[in-house]
GULONU-970889 format. One line per 4 residues: their letters; for each residue x negated, y, z negated of C-alpha. Coordinates in nm, 3 decimals, decimal comma. Example, Ala and Ser with C-alpha at 12.3 -4.5 7.8 and 13.67 -1.06 7.14 Angstrom:
as) -1,230 -0,450 -0,780 | -1,367 -0,106 -0,714
//
This chain:
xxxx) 5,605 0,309 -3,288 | 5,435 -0,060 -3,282 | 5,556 -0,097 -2,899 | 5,390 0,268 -2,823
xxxx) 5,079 0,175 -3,004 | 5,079 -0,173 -2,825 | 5,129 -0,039 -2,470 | 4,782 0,231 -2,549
xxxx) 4,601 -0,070 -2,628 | 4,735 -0,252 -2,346 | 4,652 0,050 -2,096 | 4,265 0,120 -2,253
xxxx) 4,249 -0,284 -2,229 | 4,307 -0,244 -1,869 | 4,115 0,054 -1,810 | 3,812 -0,113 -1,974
xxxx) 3,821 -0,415 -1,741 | 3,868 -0,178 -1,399 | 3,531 -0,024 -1,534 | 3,391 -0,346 -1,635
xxxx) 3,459 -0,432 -1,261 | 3,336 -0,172 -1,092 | 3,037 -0,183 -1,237 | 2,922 -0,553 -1,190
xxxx) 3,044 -0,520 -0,860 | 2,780 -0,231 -0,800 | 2,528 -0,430 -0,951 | 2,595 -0,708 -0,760
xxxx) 2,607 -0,484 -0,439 | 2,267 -0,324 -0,571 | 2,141 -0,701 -0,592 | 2,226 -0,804 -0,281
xxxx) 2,079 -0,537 -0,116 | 1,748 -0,538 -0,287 | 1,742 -0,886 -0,177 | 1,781 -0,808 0,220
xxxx) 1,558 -0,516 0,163 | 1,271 -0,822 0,045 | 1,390 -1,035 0,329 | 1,319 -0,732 0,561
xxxx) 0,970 -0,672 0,392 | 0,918 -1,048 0,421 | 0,981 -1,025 0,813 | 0,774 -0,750 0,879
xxxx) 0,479 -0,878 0,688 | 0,520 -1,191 0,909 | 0,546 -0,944 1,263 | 0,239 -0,786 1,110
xxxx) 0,000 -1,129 1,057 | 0,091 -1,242 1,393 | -0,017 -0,899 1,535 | -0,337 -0,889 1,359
xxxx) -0,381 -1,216 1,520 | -0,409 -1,068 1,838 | -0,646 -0,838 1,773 | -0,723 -0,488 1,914
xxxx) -0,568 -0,467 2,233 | -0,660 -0,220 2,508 | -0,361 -0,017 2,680 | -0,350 -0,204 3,015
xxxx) -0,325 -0,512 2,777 | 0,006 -0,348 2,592 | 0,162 -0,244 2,928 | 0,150 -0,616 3,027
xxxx) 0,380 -0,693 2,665 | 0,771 -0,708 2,729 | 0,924 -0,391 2,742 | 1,203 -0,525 2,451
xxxx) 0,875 -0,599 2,214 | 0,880 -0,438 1,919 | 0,522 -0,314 1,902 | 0,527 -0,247 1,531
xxxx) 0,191 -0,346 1,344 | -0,006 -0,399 1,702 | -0,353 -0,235 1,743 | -0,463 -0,097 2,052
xxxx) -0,741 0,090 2,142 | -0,643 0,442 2,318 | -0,842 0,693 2,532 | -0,697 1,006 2,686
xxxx) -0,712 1,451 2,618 | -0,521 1,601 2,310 | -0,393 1,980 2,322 | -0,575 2,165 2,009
xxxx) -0,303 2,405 2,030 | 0,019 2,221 2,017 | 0,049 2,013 1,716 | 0,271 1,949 1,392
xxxx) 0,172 1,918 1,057 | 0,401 1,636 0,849 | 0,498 1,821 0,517 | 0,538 1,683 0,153
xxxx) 0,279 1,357 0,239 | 0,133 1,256 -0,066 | -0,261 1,112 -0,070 | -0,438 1,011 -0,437
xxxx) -0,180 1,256 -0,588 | -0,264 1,543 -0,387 | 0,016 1,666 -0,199 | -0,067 1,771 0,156
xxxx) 0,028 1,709 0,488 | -0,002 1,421 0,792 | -0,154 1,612 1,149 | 0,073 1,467 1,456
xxxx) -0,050 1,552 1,776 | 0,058 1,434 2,119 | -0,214 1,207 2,335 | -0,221 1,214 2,688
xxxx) -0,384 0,821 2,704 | -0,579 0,816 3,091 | -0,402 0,752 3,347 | -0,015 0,789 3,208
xxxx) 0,140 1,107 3,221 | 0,387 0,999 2,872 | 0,157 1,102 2,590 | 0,133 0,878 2,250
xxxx) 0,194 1,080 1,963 | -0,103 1,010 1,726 | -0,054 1,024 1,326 | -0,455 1,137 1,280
xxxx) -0,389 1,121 0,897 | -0,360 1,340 0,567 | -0,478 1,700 0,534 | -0,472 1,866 0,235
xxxx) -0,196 2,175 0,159 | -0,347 2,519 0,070 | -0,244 2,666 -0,243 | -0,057 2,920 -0,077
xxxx) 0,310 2,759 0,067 | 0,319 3,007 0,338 | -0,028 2,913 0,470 | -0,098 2,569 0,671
xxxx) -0,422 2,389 0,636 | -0,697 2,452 0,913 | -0,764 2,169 1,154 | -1,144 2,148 1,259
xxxx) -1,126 1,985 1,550 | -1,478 1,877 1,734 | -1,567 2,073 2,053 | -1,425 1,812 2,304
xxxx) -1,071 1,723 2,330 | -1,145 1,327 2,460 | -1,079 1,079 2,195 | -1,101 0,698 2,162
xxxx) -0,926 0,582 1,810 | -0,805 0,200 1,786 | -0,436 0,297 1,634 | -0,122 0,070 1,436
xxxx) 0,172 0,141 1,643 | 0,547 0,200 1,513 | 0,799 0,153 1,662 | 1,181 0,166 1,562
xxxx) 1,294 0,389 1,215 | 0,999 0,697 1,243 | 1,238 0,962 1,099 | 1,279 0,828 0,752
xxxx) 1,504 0,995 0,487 | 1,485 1,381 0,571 | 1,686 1,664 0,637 | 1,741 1,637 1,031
xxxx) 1,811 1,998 1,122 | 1,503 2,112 0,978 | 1,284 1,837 1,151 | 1,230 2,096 1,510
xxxx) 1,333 2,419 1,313 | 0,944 2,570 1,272 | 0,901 2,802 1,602 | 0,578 2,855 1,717
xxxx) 0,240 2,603 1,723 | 0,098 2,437 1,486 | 0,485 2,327 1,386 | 0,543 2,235 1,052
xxxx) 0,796 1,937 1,015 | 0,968 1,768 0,812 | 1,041 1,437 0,922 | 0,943 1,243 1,313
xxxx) 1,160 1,258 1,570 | 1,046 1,189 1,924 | 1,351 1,343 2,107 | 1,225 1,652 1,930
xxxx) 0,876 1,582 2,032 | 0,961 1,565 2,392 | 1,193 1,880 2,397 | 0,933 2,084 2,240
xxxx) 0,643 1,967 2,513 | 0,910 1,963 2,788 | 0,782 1,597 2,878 | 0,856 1,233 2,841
xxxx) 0,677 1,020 2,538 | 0,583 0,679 2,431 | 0,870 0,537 2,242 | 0,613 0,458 1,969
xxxx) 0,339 0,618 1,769 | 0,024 0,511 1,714 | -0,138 0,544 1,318 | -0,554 0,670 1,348
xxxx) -0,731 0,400 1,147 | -1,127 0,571 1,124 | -1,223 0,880 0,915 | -1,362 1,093 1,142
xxxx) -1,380 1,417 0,926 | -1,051 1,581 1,096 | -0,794 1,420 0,860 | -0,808 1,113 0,634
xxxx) -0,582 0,810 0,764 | -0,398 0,673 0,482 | -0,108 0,479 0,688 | 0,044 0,126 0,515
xxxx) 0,230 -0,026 0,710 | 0,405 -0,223 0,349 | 0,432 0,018 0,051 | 0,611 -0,206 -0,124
xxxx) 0,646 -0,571 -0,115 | 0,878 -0,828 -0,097 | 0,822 -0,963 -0,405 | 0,919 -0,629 -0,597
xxxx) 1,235 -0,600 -0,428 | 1,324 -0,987 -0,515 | 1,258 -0,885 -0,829 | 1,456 -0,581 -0,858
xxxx) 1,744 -0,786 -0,718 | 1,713 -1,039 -1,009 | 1,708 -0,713 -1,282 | 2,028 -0,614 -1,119
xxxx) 2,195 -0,926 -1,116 | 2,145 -0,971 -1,485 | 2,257 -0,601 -1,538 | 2,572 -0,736 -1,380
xxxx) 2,590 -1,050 -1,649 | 2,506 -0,822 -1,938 | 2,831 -0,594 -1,838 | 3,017 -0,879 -1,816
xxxx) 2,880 -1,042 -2,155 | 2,921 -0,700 -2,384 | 3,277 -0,672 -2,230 | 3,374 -1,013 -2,366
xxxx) 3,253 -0,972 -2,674 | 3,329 -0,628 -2,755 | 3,724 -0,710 -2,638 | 3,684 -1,100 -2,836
xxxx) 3,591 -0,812 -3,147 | 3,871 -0,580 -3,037 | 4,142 -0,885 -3,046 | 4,040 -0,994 -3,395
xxxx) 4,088 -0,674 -3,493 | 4,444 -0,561 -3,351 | 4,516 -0,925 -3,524 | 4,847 -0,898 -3,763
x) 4,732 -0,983 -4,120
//
């Protein structure tokens, strides 16, 4: 009976240091990654001083830049014609709590025949699910916009089969994809996208390049981390308590 009782304890001993394990190990993988994640923040915020140290650029200016540049964070200044007619509405973008969506539309800058898909900024979503918002666009369709450019990770988290599933213009979307873009206008594009920074009463730019900073993320590595030691600390003492208590008399 005593050697029955002693090989339970033995096998709930064991089974409570496997879970121990596992679980500072996935706090220490959650750590670690937290930390890249900050070193990655860290690096872009870096990309993005020295590209504000540039300045605005025009396009002739960013043609000149090596092709293997990532142009992430650069402003340029962009002229060319935008179809009214063909353009997709971002869904589920959220502005000051309102829930709405971000107006994409394709830029044919002068003299290239790729256009530059242009993120014009934040529209508001009717009440109504099935309805989109209206666009007012001004009577011309020139525009000059300075624009951030992205390049590199557009999509995002999203469901990818439903990104080009809307038929029919405007398109409403669910996450960017530019091979999608370019099958749906039957046409080459920029292999970047340029973020509107003016309010020019069509949509309201709201684009940050950093929602959240390095500093968070070094910080959410350190909570993990000492998640981790706290596993590790309960375990000893609970099984230190455990021991004392299995102790013959």
């Amino acid at each position: 009976m005593q050697l029955i009782l002693w090989r339970k304890q033995k096998l709930s001993s064991i089974i409570a240091i496997c879970v121990v394990i596992l679980a500072v190990l996935i706090c220490l993988r959650l750590s670690v990654w937290q930390y890249q994640r900050g070193e990655q923040k860290q690096q872009q915020l870096s990309q993005l001083a020295v590209s504000k140290e540039q300045g605005v650029l025009n396009w002739q200016e960013l043609q000149n830049l090596p092709k293997e540049l990532n142009k992430t964070g650069l402003q340029v200044k962009v002229s060319g014609e935008v179809n009214k007619q063909q353009y997709w509405l971002l869904d589920n973008q959220i502005y000051q709590g309102q829930v709405g969506y971000d107006l994409l539309v394709a830029m044919t800058i002068t003299g290239e025949t790729a256009p530059l898909i242009v993120n014009f900024g934040w529209l508001k979503a009717p009440t109504n699910r099935s309805q989109l918002p209206t666009v007012v666009w001004p009577e011309s369709t020139s525009f000059t916009a300075t624009v951030q450019l992205k390049q590199g990770n557009l999509q995002g988290f999203t469901l990818a089969d439903e990104i080009g599933a809307e038929q029919g213009w405007p398109k409403r979307i669910q996450g960017i994809d530019l091979a999608i873009f370019s099958a749906q206008l039957a046409k080459p594009l920029q292999d970047f996208i340029g973020y509107r920074n003016e309010a020019d009463g069509i949509a309201t730019p709201h684009y940050q390049s950093v929602v959240m900073g390095p500093d968070k993320h070094y910080a959410y590595a350190v909570q993990w981390l000492l998640i981790g030691l706290a596993c590790v600390v309960i375990a000893y003492f609970a099984m230190r308590r455990r021991g004392y208590e299995n102790k013959p008399a």
